[in-house]
KEVOTOR-673712 format. One record per residue (C-alpha): residue number from 1; residue in one letter; x, y, z. Coordinates in Angstrom, 3 decimals, decimal comma. Layout:
SITE   seq   type         xx         yy         zz
SITE   NUM      A          X          Y          Z
...
% end
This chain:
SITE   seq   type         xx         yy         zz
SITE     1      X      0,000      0,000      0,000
SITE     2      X      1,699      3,521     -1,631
SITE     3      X      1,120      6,406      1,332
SITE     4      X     -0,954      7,900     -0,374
SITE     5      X     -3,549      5,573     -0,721
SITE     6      X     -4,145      5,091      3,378
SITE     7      X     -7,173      6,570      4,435
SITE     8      X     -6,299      7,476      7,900
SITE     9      X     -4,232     10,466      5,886
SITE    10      X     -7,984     11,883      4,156
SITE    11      X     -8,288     12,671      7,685
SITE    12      X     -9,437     16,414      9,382
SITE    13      X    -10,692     17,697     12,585
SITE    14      X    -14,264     19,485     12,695
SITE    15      X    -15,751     21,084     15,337
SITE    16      X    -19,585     19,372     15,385
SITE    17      X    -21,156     23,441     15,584
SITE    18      X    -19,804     24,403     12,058
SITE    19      X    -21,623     21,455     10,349
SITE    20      X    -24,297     23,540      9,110
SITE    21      X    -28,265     21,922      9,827
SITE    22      X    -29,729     25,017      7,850
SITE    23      X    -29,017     26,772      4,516
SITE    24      X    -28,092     30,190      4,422
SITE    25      X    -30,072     33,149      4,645
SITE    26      X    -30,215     33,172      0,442
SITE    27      X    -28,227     30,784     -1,359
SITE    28      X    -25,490     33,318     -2,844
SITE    29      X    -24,825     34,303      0,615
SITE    30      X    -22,540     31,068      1,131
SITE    31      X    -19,016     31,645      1,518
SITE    32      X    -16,587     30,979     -1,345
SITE    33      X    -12,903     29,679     -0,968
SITE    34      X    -10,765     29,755     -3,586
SITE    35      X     -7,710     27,024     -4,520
SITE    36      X     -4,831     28,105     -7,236
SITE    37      X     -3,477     24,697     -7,993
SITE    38      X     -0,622     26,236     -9,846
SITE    39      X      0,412     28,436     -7,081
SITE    40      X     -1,149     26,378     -3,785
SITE    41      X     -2,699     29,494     -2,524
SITE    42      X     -6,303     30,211     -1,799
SITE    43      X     -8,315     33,199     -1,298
SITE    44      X    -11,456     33,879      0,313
SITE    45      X    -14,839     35,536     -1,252
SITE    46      X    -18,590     35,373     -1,386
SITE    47      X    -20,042     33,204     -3,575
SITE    48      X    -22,014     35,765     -5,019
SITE    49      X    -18,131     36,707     -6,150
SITE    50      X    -17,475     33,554     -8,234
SITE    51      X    -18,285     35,544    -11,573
SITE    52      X    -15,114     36,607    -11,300
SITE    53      X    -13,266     34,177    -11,281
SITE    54      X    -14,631     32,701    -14,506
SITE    55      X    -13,468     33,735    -17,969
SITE    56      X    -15,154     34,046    -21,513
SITE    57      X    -15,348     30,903    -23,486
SITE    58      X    -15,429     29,094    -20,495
SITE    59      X    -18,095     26,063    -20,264
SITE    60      X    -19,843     25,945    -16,833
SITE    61      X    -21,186     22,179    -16,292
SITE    62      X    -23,881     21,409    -13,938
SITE    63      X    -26,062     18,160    -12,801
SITE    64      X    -29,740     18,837    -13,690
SITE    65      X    -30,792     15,838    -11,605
SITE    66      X    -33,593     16,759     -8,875
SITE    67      X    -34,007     15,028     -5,768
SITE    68      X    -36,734     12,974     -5,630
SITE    69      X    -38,625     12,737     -1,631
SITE    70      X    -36,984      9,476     -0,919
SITE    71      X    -38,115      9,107      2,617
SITE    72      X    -41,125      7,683      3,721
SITE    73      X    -42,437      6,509      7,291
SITE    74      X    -45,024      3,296      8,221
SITE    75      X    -45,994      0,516      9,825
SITE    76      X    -45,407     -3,247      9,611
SITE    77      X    -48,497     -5,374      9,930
SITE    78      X    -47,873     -5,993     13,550
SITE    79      X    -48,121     -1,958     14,057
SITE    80      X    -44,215     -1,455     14,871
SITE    81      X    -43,236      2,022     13,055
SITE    82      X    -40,695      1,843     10,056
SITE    83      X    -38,906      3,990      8,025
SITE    84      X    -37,844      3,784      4,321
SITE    85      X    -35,385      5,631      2,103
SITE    86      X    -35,572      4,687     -1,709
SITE    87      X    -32,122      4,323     -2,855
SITE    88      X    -32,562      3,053     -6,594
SITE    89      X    -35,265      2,267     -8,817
SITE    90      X    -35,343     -1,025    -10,212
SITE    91      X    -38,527     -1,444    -12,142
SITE    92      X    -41,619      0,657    -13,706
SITE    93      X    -43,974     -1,820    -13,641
SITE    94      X    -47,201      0,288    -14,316
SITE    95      X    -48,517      3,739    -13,692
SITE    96      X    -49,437      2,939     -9,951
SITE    97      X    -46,646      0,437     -9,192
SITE    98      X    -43,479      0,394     -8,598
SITE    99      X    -39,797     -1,582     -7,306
SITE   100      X    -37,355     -0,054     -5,595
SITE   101      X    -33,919     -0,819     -3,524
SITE   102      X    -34,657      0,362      0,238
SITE   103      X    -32,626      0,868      3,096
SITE   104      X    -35,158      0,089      6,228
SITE   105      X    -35,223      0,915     10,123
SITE   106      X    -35,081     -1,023     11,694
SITE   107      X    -34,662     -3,683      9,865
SITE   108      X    -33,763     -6,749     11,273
SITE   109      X    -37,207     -7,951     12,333
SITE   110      X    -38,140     -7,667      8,524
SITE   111      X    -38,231    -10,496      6,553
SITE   112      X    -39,805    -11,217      2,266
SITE   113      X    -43,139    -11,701      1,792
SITE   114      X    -43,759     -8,853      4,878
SITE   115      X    -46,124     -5,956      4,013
SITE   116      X    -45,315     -2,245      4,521
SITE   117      X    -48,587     -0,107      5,384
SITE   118      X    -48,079      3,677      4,009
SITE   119      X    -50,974      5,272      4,653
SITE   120      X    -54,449      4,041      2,770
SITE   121      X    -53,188      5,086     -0,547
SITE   122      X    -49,761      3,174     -1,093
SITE   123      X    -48,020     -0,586      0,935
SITE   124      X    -45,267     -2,042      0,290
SITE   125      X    -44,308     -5,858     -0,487
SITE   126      X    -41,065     -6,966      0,421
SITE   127      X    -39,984     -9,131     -2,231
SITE   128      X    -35,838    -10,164     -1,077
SITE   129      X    -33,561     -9,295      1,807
SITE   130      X    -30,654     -7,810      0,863
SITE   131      X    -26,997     -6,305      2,995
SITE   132      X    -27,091     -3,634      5,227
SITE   133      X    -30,629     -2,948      5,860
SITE   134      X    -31,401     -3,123      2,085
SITE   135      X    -34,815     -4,705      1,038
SITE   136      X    -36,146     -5,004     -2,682
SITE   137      X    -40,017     -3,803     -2,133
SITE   138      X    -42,460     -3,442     -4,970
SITE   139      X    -44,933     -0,656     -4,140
SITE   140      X    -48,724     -0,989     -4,824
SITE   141      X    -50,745      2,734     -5,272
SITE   142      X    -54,215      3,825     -5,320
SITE   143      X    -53,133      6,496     -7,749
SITE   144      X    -49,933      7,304     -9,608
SITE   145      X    -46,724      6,279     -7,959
SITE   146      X    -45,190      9,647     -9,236
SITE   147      X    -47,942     12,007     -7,730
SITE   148      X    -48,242      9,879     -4,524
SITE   149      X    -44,977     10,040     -3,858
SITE   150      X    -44,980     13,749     -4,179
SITE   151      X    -47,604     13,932     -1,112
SITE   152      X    -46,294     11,422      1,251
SITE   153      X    -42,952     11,537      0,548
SITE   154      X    -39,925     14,046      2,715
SITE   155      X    -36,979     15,322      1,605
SITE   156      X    -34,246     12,832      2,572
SITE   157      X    -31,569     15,282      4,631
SITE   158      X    -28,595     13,720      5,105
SITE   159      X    -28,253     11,946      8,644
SITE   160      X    -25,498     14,930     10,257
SITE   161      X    -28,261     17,270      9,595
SITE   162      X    -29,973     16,708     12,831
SITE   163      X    -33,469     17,637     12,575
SITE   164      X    -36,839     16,833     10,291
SITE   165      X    -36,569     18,166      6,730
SITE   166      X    -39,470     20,921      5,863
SITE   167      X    -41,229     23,076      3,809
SITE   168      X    -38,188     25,252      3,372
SITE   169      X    -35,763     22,164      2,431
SITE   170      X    -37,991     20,685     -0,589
SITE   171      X    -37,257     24,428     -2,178
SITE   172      X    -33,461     24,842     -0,956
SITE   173      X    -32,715     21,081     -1,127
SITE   174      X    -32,750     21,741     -5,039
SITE   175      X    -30,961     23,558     -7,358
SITE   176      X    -32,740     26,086     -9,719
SITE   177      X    -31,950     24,484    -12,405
SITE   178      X    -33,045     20,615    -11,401
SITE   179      X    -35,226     18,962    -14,086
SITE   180      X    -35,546     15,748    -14,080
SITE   181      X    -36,411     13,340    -10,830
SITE   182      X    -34,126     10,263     -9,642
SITE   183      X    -31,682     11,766     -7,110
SITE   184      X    -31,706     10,740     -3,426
SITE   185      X    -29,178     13,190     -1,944
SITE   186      X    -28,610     16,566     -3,571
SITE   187      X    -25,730     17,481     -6,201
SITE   188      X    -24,591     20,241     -2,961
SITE   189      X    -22,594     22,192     -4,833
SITE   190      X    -24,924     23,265     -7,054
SITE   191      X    -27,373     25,093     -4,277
SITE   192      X    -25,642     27,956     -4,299
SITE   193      X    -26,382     29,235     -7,442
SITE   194      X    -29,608     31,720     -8,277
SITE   195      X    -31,333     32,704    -11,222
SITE   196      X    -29,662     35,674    -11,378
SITE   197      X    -25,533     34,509    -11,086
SITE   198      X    -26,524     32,135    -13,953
SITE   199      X    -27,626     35,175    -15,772
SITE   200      X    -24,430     36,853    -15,292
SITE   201      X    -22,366     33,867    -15,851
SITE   202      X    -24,024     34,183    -19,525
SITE   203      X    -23,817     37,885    -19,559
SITE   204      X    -19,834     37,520    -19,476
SITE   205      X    -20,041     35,034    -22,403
SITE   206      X    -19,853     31,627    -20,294
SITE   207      X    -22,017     29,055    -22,012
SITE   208      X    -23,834     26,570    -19,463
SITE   209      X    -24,152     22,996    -20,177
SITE   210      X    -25,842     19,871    -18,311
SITE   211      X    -25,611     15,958    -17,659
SITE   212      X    -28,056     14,277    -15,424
SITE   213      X    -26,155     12,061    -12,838
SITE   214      X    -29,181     10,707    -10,379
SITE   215      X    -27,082     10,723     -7,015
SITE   216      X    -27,715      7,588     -5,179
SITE   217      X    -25,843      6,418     -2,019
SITE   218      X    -23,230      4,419     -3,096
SITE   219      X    -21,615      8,033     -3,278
SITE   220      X    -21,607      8,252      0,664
SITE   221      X    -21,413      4,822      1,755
SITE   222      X    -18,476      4,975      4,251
SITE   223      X    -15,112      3,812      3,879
SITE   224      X    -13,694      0,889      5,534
SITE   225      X    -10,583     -0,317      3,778
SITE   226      X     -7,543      0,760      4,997
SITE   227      X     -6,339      1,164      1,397
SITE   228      X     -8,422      3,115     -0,556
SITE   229      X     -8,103      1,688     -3,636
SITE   230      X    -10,156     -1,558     -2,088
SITE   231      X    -13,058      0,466     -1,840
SITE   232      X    -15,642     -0,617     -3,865
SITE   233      X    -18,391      2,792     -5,256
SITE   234      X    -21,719      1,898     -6,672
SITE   235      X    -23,408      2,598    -10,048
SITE   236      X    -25,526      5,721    -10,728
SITE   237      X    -27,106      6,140    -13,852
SITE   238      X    -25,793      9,132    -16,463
SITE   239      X    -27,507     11,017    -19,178
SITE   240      X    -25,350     13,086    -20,848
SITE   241      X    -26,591     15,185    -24,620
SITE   242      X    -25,213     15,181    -27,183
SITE   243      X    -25,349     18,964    -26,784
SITE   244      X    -22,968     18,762    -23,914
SITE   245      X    -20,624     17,403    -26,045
SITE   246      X    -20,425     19,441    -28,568
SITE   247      X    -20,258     22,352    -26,381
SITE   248      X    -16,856     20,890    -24,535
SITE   249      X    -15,162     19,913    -28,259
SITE   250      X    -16,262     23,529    -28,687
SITE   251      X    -14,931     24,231    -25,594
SITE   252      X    -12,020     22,999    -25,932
SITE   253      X    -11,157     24,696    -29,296
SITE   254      X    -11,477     27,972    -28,436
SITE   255      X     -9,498     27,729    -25,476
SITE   256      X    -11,472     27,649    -22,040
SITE   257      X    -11,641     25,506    -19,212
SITE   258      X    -14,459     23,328    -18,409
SITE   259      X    -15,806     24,117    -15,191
SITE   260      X    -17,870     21,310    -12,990
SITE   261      X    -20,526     21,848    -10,772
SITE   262      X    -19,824     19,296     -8,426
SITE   263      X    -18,714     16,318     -7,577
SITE   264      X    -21,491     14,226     -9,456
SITE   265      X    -20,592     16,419    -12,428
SITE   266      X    -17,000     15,534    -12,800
SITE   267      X    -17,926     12,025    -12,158
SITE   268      X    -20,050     12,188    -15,005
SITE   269      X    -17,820     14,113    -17,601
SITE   270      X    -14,791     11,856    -17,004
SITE   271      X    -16,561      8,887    -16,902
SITE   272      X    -17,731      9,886    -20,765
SITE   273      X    -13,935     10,783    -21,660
SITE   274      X    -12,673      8,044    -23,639
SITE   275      X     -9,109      6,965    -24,511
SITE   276      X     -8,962      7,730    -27,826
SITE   277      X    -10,221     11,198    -27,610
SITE   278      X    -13,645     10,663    -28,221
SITE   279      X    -16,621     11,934    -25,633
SITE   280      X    -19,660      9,378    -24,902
SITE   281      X    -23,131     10,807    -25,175
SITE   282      X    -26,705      9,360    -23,955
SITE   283      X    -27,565      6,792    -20,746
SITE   284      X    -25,288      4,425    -19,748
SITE   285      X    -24,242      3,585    -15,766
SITE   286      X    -21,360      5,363    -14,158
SITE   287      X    -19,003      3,391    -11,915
SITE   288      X    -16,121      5,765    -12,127
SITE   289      X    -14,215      5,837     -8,635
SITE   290      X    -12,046      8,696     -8,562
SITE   291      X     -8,907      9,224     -6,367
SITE   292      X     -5,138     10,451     -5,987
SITE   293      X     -3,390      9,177     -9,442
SITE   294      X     -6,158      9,681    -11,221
SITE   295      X     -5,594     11,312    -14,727
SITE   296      X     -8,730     13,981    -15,342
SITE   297      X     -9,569     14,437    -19,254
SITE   298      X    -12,085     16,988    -19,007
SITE   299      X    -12,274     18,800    -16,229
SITE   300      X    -10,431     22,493    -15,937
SITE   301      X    -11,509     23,402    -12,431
SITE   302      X    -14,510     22,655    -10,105
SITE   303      X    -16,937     23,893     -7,766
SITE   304      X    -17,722     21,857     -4,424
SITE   305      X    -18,743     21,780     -1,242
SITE   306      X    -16,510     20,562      1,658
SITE   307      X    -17,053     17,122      2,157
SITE   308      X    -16,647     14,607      4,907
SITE   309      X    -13,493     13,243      6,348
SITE   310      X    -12,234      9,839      4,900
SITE   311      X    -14,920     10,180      2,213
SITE   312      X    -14,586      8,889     -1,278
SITE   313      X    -15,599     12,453     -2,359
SITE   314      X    -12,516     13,859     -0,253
SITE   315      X    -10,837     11,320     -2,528
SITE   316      X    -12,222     12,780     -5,501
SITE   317      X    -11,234     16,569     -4,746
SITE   318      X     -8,102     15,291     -3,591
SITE   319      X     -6,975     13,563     -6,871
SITE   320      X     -7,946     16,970     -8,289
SITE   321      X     -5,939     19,317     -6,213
SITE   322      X     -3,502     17,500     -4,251
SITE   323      X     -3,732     15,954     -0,964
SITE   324      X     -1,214     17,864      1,507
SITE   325      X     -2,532     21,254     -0,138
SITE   326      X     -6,234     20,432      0,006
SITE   327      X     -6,141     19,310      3,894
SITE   328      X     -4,197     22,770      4,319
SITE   329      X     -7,121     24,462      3,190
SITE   330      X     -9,486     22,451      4,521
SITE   331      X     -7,811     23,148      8,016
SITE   332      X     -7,889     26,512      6,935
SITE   333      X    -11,744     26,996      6,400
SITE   334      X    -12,242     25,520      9,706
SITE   335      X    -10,033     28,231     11,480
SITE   336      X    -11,910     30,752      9,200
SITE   337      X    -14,935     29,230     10,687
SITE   338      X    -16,857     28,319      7,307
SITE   339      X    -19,913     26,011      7,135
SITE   340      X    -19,871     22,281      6,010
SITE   341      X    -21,344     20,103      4,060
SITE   342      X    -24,402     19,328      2,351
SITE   343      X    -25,834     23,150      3,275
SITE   344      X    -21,771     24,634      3,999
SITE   345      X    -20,441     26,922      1,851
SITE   346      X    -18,325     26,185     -0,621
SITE   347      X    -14,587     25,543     -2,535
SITE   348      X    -13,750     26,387     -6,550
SITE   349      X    -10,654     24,518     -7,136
SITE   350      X     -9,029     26,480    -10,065
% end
């Protein structure tokens, strides 16, 4: 095992109060550090600032995905309560019906062929037992799965955001821009942005392009190998236009950077990049596991939130920027007293 590849090293100290449970005020008032890779410096701005540190002809790339309200609460036939998150759909099977992957609490008392009550309009069936608390369950509806789901269903905050999700988080849960439903944990970086930055990032002729990366999980499951490289990340499924593409050969011609919104983003892009210079368009399932020695096609710079410690998204941003100067910075926006994670403020890695 190569130093650089143990995972107690993709380690930081956080103080539990600057984990933020609540986004800011508006979303461009998040804070904004800055990373020079050429230089290992870093600066510190709003993010309402970040227009300027984009140029003309640069692409700005962003995951359209929209979070779907993943977490639903019921009973088992004997009356105990349970709780379900959706992780991954499996199946359409008609307008009212549906089967999903689930992660279940508590689960051990579950078993197939048990029956999920969720409310009068919607039950579950388990159909197999799976790892880890996850359950294959085909869902039964009164009405359409879609619009039922839409009622009954809660915003699934991520577990070190200790409260309920709300009214407030099924808005700022979401980026502007989301379009089309799948996700089960927001792209985070993304949140920041407002109708009116993307304006100005056109204004200054930046050109804005999209894939649709439908966050599941896998992304956050924690890390247990000492050796990174034994980690094993799950598939997410990828849509990326044939638009998109031309836009980053376009891109690429005229001389700017491609920019990615997020983590899920660059996942996407250089999972597309092929070896022989060509760019993959449409569905197809990204596996891509991203850390230090890893050779990025596409991506020029990217936007991110701070992520958690020995994370395989630390890994990611790492690979990007460099380990030893990325932990400097991340110790530095503790001292500075910024805001983490999922509703934190946030890092463009130039």
């Amino acid at each position: 095992m190569t130093l650089i590849h143990q995972l107690d090293l993709y380690d930081y100290c956080l103080p539990p109060e600057q984990i933020a449970q609540e986004p800011a005020a508006k979303r461009d008032l998040s804070r904004l550090m800055v990373l020079e890779r050429a230089t290992k410096t870093w600066l510190h701005a709003g993010f309402s600032d970040l227009i300027d540190f984009l140029r003309p002809r640069d692409l700005l790339v962003v995951n359209d995905s929209r979070v779907i309200p993943a977490r639903l609460f019921g009973s088992k036939e004997t009356s105990g309560r349970v709780e379900l998150l959706l992780v991954r759909e499996l199946d359409r099977i008609s307008w009212s019906s549906r089967c999903w992957e689930c992660i279940l609490k508590p689960a051990r008392s579950i078993r197939s062929g048990h029956r999920i009550h969720l409310g009068e309009e919607c039950s579950g069936l388990v159909r197999e037992k799976l790892e880890r608390g996850r359950f294959i369950i085909d869902f039964e509806c009164r009405r359409v799965f879609d619009d039922w789901l839409r009622d009954a269903g809660h915003i699934p905050l991520p577990p070190y955001i200790r409260r309920r999700a709300n009214e407030l988080d099924r808005d700022r849960y979401q980026t502007v821009y989301a379009k089309y439903d799948g996700s089960v944990a927001a792209p985070t970086a993304g949140l920041h942005f407002t109708d009116n930055i993307i304006n100005r990032v056109r204004e200054k002729g930046i050109e804005l392009a999209s894939v649709t990366l439908h966050v599941g999980l896998g992304t956050f499951l924690p890390v247990e190998a000492k050796d990174i490289r034994d980690h094993g990340i799950h598939s997410e499924n990828v849509f990326i236009p044939e638009e998109t593409a031309h836009l980053i050969h376009r891109t690429r011609e005229c001389g700017g950077r491609v920019l990615a919104v997020g983590t899920t983003t660059v996942r996407a892009l250089e999972a597309a990049a092929e070896k022989h210079g060509s760019f993959k368009t449409g569905f197809f399932e990204c596996d891509l596991y991203i850390y230090p020695g890893f050779v990025f096609r596409i991506v020029d710079a990217m936007l991110t939130n701070f992520h958690l410690p020995k994370s395989s998204l630390l890994f990611l941003c790492a690979a990007f920027s460099g380990l030893p100067f990325l932990l400097d910075a991340y110790n530095e926006a503790v001292r500075q007293k910024y805001r983490f994670y999922s509703y934190g403020d946030a890092m463009f890695i130039v």
